[in-house]
C-alpha positions as a Markdown table, in Angstrom:
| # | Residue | x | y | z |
|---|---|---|---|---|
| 1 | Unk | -32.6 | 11.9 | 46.4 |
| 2 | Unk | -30.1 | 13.3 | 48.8 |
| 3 | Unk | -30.0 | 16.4 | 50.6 |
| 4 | Unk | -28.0 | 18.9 | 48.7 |
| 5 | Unk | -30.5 | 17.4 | 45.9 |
| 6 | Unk | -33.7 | 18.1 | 48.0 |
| 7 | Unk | -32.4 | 21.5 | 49.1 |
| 8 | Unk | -31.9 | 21.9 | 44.9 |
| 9 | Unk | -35.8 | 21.1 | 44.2 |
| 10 | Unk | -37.3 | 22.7 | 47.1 |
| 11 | Unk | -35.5 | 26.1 | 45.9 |
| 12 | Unk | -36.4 | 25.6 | 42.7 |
| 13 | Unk | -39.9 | 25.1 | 43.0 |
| 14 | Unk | -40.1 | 28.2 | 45.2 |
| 15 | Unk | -38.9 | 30.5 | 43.0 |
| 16 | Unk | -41.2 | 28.9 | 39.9 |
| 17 | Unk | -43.5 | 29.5 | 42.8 |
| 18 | Unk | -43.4 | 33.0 | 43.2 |
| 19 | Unk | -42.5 | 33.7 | 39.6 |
| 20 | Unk | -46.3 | 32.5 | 38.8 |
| 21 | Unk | -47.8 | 34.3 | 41.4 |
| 22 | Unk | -46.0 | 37.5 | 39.6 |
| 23 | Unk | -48.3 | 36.5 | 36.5 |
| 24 | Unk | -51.1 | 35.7 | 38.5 |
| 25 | Unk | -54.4 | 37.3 | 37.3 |
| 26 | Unk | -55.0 | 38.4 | 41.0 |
| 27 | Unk | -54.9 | 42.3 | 42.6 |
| 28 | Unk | -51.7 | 43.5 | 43.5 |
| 29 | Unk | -52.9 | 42.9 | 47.2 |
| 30 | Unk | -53.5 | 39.8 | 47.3 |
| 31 | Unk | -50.4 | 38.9 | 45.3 |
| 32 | Unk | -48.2 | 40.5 | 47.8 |
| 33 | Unk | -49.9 | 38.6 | 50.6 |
| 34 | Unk | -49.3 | 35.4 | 48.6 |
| 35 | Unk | -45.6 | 35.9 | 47.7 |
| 36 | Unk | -45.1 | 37.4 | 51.5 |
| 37 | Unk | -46.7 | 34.2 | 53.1 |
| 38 | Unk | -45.1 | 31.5 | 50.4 |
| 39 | Unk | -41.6 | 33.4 | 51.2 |
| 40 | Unk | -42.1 | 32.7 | 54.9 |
| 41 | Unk | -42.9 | 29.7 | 54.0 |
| 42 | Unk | -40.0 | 29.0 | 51.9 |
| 43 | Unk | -37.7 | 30.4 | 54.6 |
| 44 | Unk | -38.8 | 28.1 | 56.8 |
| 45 | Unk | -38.1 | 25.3 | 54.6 |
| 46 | Unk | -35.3 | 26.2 | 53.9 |
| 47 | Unk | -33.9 | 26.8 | 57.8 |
| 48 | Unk | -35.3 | 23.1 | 58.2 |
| 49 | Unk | -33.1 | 21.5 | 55.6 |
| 50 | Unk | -29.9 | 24.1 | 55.9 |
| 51 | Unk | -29.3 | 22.9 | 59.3 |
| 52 | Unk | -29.9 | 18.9 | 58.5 |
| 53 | Unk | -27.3 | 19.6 | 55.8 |
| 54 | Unk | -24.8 | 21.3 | 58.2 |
| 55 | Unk | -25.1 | 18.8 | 60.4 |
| 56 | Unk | -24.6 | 16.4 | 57.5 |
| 57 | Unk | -21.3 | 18.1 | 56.5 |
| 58 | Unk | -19.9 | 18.9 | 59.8 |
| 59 | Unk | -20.0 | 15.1 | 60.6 |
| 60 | Unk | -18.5 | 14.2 | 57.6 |
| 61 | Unk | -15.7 | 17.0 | 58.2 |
| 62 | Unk | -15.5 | 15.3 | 61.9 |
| 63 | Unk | -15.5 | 11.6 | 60.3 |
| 64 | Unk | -12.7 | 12.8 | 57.7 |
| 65 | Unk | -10.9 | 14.9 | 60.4 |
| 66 | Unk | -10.3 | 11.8 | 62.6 |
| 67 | Unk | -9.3 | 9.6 | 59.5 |
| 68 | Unk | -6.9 | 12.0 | 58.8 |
| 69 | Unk | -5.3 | 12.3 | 62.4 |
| 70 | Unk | -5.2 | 8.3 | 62.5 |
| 71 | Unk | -3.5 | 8.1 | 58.9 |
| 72 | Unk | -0.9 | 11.0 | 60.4 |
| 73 | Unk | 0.0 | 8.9 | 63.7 |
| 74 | Unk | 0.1 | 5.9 | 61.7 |
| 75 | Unk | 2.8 | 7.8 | 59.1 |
| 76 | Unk | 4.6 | 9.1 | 61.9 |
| 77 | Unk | 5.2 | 5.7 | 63.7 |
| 78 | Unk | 6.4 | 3.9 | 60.2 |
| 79 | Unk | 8.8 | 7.1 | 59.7 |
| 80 | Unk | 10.1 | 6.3 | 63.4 |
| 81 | Unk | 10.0 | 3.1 | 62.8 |
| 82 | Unk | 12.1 | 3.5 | 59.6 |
| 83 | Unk | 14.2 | 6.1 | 61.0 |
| 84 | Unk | 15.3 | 3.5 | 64.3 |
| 85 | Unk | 16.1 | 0.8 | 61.8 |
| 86 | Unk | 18.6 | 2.7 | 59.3 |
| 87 | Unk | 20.1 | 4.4 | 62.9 |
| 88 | Unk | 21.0 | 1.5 | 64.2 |
């Protein structure tokens, strides 16, 4: 499963996660303590996969970024290139 995928589940079962505890047959005290330490919990999980999948996409923006400067200088030299021959 890839990341965006992971990221998808994880929230997922966090919020079917705290929507049980909301029907829980438990006091309203320890309910709140539940949902308060499961939501630190979940914000922790997700700060641990947010910043794998921002790394993720910033490389690929770098990786795509570089592709697209070498296609540019590449372009550039055929138009010179073209531009020389028609000249003269």
């Amino acid at each position: 499963m890839n990341r965006i995928g992971s990221m998808s589940f994880l929230c997922g079962m966090a919020a079917g996660a705290c929507i049980g505890l909301l029907y829980a047959p438990r006091s309203g005290v320890r309910t709140r303590r539940r949902l308060v330490r499961n939501a630190k919990q979940a914000q922790r999980m997700f700060e641990k996969y947010s910043d794998g999948i921002r790394d993720e996409l910033s490389g690929r923006f770098d990786r795509g970024r570089e592709k697209l400067e070498r296609s540019a200088d590449k372009w550039s030299r055929v138009l010179e290139t073209g531009r020389r021959v028609f000249q003269g």
